[in-house]
C-alpha positions as CSV (number, residue, x, y, z in Angstrom):
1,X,1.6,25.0,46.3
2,X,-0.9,23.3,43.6
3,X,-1.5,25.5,40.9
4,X,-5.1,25.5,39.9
5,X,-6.0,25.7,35.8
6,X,-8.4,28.5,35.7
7,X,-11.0,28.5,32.7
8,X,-8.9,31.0,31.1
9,X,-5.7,28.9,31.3
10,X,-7.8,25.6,30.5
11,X,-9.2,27.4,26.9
12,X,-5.9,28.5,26.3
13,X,-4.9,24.9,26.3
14,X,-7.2,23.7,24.4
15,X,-6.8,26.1,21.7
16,X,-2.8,25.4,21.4
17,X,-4.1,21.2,21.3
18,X,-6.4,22.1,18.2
19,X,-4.0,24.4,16.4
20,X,-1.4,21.6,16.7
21,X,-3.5,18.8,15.6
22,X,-4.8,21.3,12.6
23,X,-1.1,21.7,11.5
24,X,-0.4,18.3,11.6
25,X,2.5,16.2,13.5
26,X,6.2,16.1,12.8
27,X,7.6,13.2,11.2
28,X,11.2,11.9,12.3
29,X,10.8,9.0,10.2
30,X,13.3,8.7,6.7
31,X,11.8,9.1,3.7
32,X,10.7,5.8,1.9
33,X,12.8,5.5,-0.7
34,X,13.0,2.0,-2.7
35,X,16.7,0.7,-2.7
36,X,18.1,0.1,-5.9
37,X,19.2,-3.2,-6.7
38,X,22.1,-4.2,-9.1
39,X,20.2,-5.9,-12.1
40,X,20.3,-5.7,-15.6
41,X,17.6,-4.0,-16.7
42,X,16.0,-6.5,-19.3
43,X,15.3,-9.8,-19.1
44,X,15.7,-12.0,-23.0
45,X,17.2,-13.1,-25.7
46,X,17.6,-10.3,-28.1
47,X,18.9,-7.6,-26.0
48,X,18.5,-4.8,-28.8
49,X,14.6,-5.0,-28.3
50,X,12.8,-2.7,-26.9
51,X,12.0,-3.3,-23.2
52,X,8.0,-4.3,-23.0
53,X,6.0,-3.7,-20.0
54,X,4.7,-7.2,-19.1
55,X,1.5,-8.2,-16.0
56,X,-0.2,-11.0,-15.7
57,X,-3.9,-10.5,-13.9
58,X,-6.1,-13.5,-13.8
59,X,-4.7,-17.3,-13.4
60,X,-7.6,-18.3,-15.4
61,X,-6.4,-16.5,-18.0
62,X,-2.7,-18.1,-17.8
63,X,-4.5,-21.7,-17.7
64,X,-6.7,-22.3,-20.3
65,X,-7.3,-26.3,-19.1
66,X,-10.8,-26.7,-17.4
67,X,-9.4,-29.3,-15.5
68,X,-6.6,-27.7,-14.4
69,X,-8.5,-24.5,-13.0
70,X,-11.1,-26.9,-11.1
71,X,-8.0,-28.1,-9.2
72,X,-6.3,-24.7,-8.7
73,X,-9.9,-23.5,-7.0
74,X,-10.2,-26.7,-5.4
75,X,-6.8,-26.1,-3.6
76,X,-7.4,-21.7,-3.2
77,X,-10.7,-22.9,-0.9
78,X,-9.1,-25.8,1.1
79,X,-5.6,-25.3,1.3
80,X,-3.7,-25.3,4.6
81,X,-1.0,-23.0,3.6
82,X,-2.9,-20.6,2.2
83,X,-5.8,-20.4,5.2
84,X,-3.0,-20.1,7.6
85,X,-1.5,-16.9,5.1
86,X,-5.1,-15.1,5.5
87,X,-5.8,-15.6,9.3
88,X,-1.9,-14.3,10.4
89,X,-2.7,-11.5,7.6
90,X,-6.2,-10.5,9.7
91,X,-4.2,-11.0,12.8
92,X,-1.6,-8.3,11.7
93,X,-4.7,-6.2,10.1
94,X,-6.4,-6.4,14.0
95,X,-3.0,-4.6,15.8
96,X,-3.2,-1.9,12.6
97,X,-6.7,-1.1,13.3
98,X,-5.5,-1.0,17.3
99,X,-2.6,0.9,16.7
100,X,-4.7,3.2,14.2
101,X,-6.9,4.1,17.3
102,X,-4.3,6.1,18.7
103,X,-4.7,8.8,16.4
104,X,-7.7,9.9,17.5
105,X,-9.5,10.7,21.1
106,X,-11.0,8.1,22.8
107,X,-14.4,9.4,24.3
108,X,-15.6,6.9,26.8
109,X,-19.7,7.1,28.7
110,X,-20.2,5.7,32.3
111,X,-23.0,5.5,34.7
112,X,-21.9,4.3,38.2
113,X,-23.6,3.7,41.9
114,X,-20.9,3.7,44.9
115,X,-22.3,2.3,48.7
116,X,-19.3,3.3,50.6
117,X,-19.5,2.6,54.7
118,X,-17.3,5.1,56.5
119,X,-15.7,4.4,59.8
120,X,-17.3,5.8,63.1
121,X,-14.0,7.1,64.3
122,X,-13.6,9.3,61.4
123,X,-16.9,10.3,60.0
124,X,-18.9,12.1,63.2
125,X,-21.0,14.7,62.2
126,X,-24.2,14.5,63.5
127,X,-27.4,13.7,61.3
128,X,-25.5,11.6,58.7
129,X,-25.6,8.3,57.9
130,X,-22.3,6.5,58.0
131,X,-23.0,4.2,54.9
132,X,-23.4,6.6,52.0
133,X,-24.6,6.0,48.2
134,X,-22.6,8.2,45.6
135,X,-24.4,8.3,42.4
136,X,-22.3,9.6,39.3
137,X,-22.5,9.9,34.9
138,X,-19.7,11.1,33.3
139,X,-18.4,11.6,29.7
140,X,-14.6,11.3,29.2
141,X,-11.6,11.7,27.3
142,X,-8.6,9.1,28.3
143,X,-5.6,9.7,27.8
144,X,-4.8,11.2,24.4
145,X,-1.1,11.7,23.4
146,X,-1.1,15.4,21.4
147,X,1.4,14.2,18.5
148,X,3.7,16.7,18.1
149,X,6.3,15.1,17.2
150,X,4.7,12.1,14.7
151,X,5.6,9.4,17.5
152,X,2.1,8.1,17.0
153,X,1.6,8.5,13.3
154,X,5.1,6.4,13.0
155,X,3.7,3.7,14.9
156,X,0.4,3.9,13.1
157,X,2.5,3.8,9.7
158,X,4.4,0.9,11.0
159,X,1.7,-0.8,11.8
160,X,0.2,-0.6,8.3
161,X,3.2,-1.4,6.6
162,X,3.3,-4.4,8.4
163,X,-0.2,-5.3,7.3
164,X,0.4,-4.8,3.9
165,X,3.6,-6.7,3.8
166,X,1.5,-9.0,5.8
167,X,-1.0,-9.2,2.5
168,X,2.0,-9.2,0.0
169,X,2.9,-12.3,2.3
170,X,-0.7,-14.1,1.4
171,X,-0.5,-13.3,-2.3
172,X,2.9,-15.1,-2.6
173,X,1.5,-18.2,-0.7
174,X,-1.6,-18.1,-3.3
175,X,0.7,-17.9,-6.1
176,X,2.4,-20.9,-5.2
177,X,-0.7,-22.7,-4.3
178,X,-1.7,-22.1,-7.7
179,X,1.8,-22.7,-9.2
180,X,2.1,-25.7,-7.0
181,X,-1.7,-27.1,-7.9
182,X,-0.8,-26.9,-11.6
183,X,2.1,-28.3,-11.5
184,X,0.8,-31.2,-9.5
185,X,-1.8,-32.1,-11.8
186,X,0.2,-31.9,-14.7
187,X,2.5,-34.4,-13.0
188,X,-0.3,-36.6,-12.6
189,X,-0.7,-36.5,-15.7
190,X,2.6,-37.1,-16.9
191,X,2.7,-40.2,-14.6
192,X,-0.4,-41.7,-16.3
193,X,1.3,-41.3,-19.5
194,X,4.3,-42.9,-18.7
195,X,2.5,-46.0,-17.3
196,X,0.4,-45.9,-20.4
197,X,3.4,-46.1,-22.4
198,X,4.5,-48.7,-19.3
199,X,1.9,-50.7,-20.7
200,X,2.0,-50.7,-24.2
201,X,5.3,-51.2,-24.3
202,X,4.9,-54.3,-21.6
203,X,2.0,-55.9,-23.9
204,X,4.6,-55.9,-27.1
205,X,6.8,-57.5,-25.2
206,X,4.3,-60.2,-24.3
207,X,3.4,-60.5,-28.0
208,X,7.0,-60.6,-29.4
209,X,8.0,-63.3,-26.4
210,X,4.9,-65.4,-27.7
211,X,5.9,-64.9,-31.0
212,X,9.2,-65.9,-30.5
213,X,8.1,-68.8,-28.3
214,X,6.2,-70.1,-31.7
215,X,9.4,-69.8,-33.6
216,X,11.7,-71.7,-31.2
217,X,8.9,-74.4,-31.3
218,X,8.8,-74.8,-35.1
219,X,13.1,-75.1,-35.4
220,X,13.4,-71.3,-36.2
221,X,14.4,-69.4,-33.1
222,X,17.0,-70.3,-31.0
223,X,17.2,-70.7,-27.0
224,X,18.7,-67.6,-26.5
225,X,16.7,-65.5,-29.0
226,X,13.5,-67.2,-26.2
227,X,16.0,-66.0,-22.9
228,X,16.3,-62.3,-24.3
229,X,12.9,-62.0,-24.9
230,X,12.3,-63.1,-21.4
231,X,14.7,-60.6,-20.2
232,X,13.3,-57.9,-22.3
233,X,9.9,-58.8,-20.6
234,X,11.3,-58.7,-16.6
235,X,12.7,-55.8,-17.5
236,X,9.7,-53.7,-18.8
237,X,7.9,-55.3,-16.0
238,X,10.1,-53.9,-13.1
239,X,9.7,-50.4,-14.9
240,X,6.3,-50.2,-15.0
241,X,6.3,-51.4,-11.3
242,X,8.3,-47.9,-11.4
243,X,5.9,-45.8,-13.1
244,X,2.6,-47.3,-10.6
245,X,4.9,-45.5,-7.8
246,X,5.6,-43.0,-9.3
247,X,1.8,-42.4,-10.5
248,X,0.4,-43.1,-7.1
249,X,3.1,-40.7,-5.2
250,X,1.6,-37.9,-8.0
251,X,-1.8,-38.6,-7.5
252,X,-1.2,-38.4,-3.9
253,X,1.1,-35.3,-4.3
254,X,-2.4,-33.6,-6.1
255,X,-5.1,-34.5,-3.6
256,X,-2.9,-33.3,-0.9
257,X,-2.8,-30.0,-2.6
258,X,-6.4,-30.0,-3.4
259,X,-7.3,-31.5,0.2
260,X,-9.9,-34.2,-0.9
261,X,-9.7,-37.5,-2.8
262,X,-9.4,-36.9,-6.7
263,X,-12.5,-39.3,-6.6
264,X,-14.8,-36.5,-5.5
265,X,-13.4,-33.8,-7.7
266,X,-16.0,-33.6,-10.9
267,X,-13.8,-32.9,-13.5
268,X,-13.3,-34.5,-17.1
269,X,-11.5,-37.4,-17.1
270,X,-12.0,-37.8,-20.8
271,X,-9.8,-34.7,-21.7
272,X,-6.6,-35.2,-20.0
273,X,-3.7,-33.3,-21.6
274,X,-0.8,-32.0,-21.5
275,X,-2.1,-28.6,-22.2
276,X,0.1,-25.4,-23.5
277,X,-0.3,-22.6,-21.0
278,X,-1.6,-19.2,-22.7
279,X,1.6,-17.5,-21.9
280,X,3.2,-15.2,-25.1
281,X,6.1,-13.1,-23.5
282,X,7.4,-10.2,-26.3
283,X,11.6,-10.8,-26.8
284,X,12.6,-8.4,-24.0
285,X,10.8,-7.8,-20.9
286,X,11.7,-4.9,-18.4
287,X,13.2,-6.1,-15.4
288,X,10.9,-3.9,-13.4
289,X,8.3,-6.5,-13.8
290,X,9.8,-7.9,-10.6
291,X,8.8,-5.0,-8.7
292,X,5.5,-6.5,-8.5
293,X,6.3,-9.9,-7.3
294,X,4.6,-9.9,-4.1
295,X,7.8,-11.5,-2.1
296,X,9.7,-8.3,-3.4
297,X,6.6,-5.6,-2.2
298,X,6.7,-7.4,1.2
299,X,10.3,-7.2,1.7
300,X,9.6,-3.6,0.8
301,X,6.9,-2.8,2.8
302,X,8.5,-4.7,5.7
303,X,11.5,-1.7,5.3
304,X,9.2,1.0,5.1
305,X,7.7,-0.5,8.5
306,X,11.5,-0.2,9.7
307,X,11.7,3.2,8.6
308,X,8.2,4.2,10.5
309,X,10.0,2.5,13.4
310,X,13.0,4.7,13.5
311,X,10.5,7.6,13.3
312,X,8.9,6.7,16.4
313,X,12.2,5.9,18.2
314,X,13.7,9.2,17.5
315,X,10.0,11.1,19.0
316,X,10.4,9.5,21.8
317,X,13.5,11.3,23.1
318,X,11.3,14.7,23.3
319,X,8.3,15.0,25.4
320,X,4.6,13.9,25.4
321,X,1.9,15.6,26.1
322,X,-1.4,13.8,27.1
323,X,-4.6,15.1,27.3
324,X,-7.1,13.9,29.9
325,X,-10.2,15.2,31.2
326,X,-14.4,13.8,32.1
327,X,-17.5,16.2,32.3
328,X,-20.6,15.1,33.9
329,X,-23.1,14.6,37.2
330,X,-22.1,13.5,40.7
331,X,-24.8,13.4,43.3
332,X,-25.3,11.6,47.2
333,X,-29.4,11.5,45.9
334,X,-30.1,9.9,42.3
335,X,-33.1,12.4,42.0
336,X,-30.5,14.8,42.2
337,X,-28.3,13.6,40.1
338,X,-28.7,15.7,36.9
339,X,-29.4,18.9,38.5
340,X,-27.4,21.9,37.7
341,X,-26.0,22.0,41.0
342,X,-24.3,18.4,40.5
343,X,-22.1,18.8,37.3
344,X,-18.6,18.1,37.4
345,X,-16.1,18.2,35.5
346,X,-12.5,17.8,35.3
347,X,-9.3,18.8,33.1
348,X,-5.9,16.9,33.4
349,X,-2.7,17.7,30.5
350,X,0.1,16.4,31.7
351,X,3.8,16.2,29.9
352,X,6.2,13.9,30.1
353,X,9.7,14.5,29.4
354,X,12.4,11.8,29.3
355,X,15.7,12.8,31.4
356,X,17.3,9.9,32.3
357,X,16.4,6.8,29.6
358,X,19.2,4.2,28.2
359,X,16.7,2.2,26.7
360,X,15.5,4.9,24.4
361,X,19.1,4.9,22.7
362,X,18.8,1.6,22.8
363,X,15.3,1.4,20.9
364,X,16.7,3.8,18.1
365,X,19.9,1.5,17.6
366,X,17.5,-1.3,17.4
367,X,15.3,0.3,14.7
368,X,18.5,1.3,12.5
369,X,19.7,-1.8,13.1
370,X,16.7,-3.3,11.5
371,X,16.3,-0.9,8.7
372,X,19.9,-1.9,7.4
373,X,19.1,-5.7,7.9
374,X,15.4,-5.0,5.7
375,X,17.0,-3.1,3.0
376,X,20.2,-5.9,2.7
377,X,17.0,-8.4,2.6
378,X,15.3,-6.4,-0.4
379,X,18.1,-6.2,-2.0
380,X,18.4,-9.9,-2.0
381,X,14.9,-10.6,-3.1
382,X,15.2,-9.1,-6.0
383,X,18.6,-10.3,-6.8
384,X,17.0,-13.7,-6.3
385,X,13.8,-12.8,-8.7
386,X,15.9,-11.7,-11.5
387,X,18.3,-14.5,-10.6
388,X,15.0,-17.0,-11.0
389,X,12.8,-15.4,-13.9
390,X,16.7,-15.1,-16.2
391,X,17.5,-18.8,-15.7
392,X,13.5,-19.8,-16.6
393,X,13.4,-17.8,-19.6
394,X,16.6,-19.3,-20.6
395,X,15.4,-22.5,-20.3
396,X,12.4,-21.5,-22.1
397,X,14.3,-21.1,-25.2
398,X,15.8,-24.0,-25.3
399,X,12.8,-26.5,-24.5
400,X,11.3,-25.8,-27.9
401,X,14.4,-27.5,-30.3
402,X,14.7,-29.8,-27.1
403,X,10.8,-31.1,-28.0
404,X,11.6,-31.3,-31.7
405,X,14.9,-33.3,-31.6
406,X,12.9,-36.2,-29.3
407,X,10.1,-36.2,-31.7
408,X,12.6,-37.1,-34.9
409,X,14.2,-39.3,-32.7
410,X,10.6,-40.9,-31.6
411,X,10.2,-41.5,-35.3
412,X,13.8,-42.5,-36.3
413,X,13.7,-45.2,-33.5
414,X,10.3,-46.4,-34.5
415,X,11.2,-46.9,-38.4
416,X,14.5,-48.5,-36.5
417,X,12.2,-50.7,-35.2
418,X,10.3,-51.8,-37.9
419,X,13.0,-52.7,-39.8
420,X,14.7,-54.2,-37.5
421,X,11.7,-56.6,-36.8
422,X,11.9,-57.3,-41.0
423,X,15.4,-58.3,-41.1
424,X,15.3,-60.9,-37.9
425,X,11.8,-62.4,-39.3
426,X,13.7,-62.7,-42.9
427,X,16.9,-64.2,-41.1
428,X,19.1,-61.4,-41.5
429,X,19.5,-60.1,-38.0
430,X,19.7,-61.6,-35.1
431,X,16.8,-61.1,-31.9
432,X,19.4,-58.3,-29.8
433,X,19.3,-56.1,-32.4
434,X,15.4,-56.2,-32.1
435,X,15.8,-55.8,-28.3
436,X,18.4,-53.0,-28.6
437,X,15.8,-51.0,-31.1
438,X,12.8,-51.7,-28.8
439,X,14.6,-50.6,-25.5
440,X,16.2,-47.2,-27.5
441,X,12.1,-46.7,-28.9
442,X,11.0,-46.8,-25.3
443,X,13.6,-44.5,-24.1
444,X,13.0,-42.3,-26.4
445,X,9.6,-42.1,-26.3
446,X,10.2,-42.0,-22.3
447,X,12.6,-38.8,-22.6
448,X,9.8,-37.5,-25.2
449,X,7.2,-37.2,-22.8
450,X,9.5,-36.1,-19.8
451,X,10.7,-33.2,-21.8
452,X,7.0,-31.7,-22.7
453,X,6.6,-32.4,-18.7
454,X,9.4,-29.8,-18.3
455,X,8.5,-27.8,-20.4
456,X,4.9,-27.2,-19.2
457,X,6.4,-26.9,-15.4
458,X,9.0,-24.4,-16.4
459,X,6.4,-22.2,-18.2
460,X,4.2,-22.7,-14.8
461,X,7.3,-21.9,-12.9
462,X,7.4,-18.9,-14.9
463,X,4.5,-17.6,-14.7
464,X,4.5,-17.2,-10.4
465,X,8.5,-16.2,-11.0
466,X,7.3,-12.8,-13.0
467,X,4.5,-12.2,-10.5
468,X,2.0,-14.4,-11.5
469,X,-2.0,-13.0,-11.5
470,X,-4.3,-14.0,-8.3
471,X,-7.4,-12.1,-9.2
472,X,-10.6,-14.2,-10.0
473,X,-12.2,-13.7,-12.9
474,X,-15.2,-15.0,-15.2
475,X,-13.3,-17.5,-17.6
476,X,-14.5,-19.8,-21.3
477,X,-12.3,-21.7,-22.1
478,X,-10.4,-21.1,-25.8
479,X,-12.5,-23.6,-28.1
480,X,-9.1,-23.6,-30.2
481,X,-6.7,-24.1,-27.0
482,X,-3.3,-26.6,-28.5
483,X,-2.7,-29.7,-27.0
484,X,1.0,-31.4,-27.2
485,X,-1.2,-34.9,-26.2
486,X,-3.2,-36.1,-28.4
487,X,-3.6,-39.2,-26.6
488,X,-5.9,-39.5,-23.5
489,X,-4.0,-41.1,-20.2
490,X,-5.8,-44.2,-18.8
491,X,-6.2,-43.2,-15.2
492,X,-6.4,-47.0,-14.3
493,X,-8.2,-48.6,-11.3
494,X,-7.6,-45.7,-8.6
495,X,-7.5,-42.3,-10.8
């Protein structure tokens, strides 16, 4: 026999659905606790300091080069990376607002008109049509799960986990857009200084071949002093055939970042530097500084999304009660239709309780499973953060005597040089120990400008290693900002 709820029965219902929502649900999730990773606590040199609290916010602040922030924003608006980071971060913010829907009753209006045509063997009373119009407008409430048991709210806090690690996600790709962009420019740069220096170096070649050409002419230079001048020449020639490649394959490197010839960027192409970055770190920073690298909060938030998981997983092995139920006017007539006599309404709670169901055993083992994998992958991301920020900072240190030992030498070759010039025009040396001093001056000079290169790329490196800083801010430039190039590349026919 069908029991019938009675109005008593159907308020006491009702009243045991609101006190239970009022309490709130049950959570069968674990508690989100961040794993602890096994890393020194301090990253630098002089491990007696006090630890210092170190953040980066805006990149404009970290960059203090006009023309280096123009191509950083030229790359945060048209890069592909980074556009394809934001759309699967609003995809993954969509199924949280879904998901997020479930904790709260769906009421739903509808207005309907039903011509039904009964059959003449079964409908025969007298007087009535066999076609009949059924006119109806109802209110209802679909099926709303009662969470007692936080089945729902885990999902829901799963969901957002995975949105936020989502967002963590779209920082890091920003950062490195912005690490990347940088770096690329300064690259550039680099390039057009070494075919600068390509050039120079090829033109004093031409003059000391001419000059040596005028000697062998007048009795004074030999044929051989003429054949290593020659070969001195071919071979500064094949490297600057070198450093075009290698200045086109940066230039190309840039615009792809940048996503538009460097030809329609307006930027200065009078002050082009190799500028320092305004980055002053104290002598001991505290490793927690990595905690808000956004690859490290994704990995985290992507474990606390396992951990909402195994919440909802465990719920699900007791039983669901759903909640479902319309109220409004039914009538044969639409005059009719909103009379008193035409109101309908109708309660349905149902539970479900799960008796025989493998897969649910199967869903928790799943869940657990993932949790472990998530916090082993944590674990490693910030073992691979300290890993990356320690070996930059000690390179840090280093680049600084590195820089100053290639200027003396810059200088010691170039007095080499001169005097080695002195004693072959005055007959005391022979034209290979010129050679020998001009090739050492241009491979000094070479290593010179490939070191301050490092150096600026390490201290980029650096800066998205510790966290970086994507906010967007109003920025002057400092009017007394250092420069370690005083000179101004030539960007030559093509940029």
């Amino acid at each position: 026999m069908t029991k019938i709820f009675t109005r008593n029965s159907l308020t006491s219902v009702t009243a045991l659905a609101a006190s239970l929502l009022l309490s709130g649900c049950l959570s069968m999730a674990p508690n989100n606790e961040r794993p602890q990773a096994s890393i020194e606590q301090s990253f630098g040199q002089n491990a007696d300091a006090q630890h210092a609290a170190f953040s980066l916010e805006a990149w404009q602040e970290f960059f203090p080069d006009p023309n280096a922030r123009i191509m950083i924003e030229e790359a945060l608006e048209s890069n592909t990376d980074l556009r394809i980071a934001i759309a699967r971060m609003a995809e993954v913010e969509g199924r949280y607002q879904i998901q997020r829907e479930n904790l709260f009753p769906s009421i739903s209006g509808e207005i309907s008109q039903a011509r039904t045509k009964n059959s003449a063997n079964v409908f025969t009373v007298p007087g009535v049509d066999s076609i009949q119009d059924v006119y109806s407008a109802k209110v209802g409430l679909m099926s709303y799960e009662l969470d007692l048991f936080g089945r729902v709210r885990s999902l829901n806090d799963a969901a957002l986990a995975q949105y936020l690690s989502s967002a963590e996600a779209a920082r890091s790709v920003k950062l490195s857009v912005i690490a990347q962009t940088a770096n690329a420019y300064y690259s550039w740069i680099s390039a057009s200084r070494s075919l600068n220096l390509a050039n120079k170096t090829l033109k004093s070649r031409e003059d000391s071949l001419g000059l040596i050409q005028k000697r062998l002419d007048t009795g004074i230079a030999s044929e051989l002093d003429l054949a290593q001048a020659q070969a001195s020449l071919a071979t500064v020639k094949a490297q600057k055939a070198q450093f075009e490649r290698a200045h086109a394959a940066a230039k190309s490197a840039l615009e792809l970042l940048i996503g538009k010839p460097l030809s329609t960027v307006d930027f200065n192409t009078e002050q082009l530097s190799m500028t320092e970055m305004a980055l002053e770190l104290p002598d001991s920073i505290s490793s927690e500084v990595l905690l808000s690298r956004p690859d490290v909060l994704s990995a985290e938030q992507s474990l606390y999304a396992a951990n909402a998981n195994i919440g909802a997983a465990r719920a699900a092995f007791f039983p669901s009660i759903s909640l479902t139920g319309d109220y409004g006017y039914s009538s044969t007539e639409f005059d009719t239709l909103f009379d008193s006599e035409s109101k309908t309404w109708s309660f349905i709670p149902s539970i479900r309780i799960p008796i025989f169901n493998n897969g649910l055993q199967a869903n928790l083992d799943i869940a657990e499973a993932q949790q472990q994998r998530l916090i082993a992958e944590y674990e490693k991301a910030v073992q691979q953060a300290f890993s990356e920020v320690y070996q930059l900072m000690a390179n840090r240190s280093t680049y600084g005597g590195e820089l100053e030992a290639n200027r003396s030498l810059v200088k010691a070759q170039s007095k080499r040089l001169t005097l080695a010039e002195a004693k072959y025009k005055a007959g005391l040396a022979s034209y290979l120990e010129v050679l020998n001093a001009q090739q050492d001056q241009f491979t000094a000079e070479q290593a010179l400008l490939e070191t301050e290169r490092a150096q600026l790329a390490n201290i980029i490196s650096l800066y998205k290693a510790l966290g970086g800083g994507d906010k967007v801010v109003s920025y002057e430039p400092r009017k007394d900002a250092d420069s370690t190039d005083t000179e101004t590349p030539s960007l030559g026919d093509n940029g």
